[in-house]
C-alpha positions in Angstrom: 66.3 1.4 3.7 69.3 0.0 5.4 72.2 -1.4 2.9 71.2 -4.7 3.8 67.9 -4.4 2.6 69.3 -2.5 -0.6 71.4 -5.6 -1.5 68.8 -8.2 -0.8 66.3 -6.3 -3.1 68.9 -5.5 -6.2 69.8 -9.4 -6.0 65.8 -10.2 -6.3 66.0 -8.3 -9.2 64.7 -4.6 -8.4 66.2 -1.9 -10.0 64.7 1.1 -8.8 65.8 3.2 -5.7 64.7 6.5 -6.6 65.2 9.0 -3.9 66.8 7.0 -1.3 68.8 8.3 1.5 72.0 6.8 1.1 73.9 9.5 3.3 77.2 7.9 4.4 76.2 4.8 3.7 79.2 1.7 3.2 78.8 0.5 -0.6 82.0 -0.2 -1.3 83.0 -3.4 -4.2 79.2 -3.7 -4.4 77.1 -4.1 -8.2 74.3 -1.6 -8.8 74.6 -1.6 -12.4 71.4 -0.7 -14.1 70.1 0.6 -11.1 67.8 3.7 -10.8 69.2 5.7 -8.0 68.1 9.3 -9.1 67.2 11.8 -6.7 69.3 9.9 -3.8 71.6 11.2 -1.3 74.7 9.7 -1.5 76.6 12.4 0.6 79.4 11.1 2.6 78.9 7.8 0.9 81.8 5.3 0.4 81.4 3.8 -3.3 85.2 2.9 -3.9 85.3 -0.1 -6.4 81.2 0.1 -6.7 79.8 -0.6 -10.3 77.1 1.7 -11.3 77.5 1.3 -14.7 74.3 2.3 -17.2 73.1 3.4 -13.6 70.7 6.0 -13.6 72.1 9.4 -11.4 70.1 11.8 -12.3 69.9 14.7 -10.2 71.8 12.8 -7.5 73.5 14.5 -4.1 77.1 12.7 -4.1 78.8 15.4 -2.0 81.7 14.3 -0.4 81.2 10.5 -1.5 84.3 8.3 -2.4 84.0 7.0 -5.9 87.9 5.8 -6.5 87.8 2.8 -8.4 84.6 2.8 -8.9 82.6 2.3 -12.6 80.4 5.0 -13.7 80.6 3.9 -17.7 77.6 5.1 -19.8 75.6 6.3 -16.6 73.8 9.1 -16.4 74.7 12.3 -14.3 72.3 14.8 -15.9 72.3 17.4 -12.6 74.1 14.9 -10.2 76.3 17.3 -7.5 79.6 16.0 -7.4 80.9 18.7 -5.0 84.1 17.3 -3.4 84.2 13.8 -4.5 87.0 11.8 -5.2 87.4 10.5 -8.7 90.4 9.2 -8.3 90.9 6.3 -11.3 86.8 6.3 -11.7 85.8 5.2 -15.3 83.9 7.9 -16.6 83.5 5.8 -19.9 80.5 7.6 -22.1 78.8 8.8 -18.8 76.1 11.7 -19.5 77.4 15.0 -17.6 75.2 17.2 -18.6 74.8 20.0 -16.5 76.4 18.0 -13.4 78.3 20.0 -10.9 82.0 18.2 -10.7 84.7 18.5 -8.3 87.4 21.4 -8.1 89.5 18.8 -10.5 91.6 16.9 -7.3 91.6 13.2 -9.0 89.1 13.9 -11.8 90.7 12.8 -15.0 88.4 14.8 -17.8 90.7 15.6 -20.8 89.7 17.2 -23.7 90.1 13.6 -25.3 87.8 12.1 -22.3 84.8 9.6 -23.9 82.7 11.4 -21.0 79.8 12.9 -23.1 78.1 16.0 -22.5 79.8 18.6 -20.3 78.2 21.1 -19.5 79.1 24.8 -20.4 78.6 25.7 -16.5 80.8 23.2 -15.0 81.1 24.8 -11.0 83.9 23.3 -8.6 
């Protein structure tokens, strides 16, 4: 599924997109809120400014992907590889992290006083 296609099918009102390949894809300032995306590849993807909040990221591969700007509040993470992904200024708001490999730290703002919920004890860079 092209992006094209993705956009014209969220906007009919479709929510799930389990297991797409996503890789590198251009989904920058777009809305996926509510969307199901888990088990997707979003490696190499550009989601600056994208809105996936309450998405659904389960077990998600965002290795590499761009997420600056963009609004993750209250979605869920739960095993989502965030190997080298930029975080810069990403709201993180009540998002579920449990068990989610996050970045080395470069632009990932998680302080002990975060609202992200749900770190996990094996957090690998």
């Amino acid at each position: 599924m092209n992006t094209k296609e993705l956009l014209s099918r969220y906007s009919a009102g479709q929510r799930d997109f389990r297991n797409l390949n996503l890789m590198a894809a251009n989904l920058r300032n777009l809305n996926f809120s509510g969307a199901n995306f888990s088990g997707a590849n979003f490696r190499g993807a550009n989601l600056t400014s994208t809105n996936l909040s309450q998405a659904n990221l389960s077990d998600v591969n965002l290795t590499g992907a761009n997420l600056t700007r963009a609004n993750l509040t209250r979605a869920n993470l739960k095993n989502a590889d965030l190997t080298h992904v930029n975080l810069s200024d990403t709201n993180l708001s009540h998002a579920y992290l449990s068990d989610a490999i996050l970045p080395d730290g470069a632009g990932a703002k998680l302080a002990s006083n975060s609202p992200a919920v749900a770190l996990s004890q094996d957090v690998v860079g």
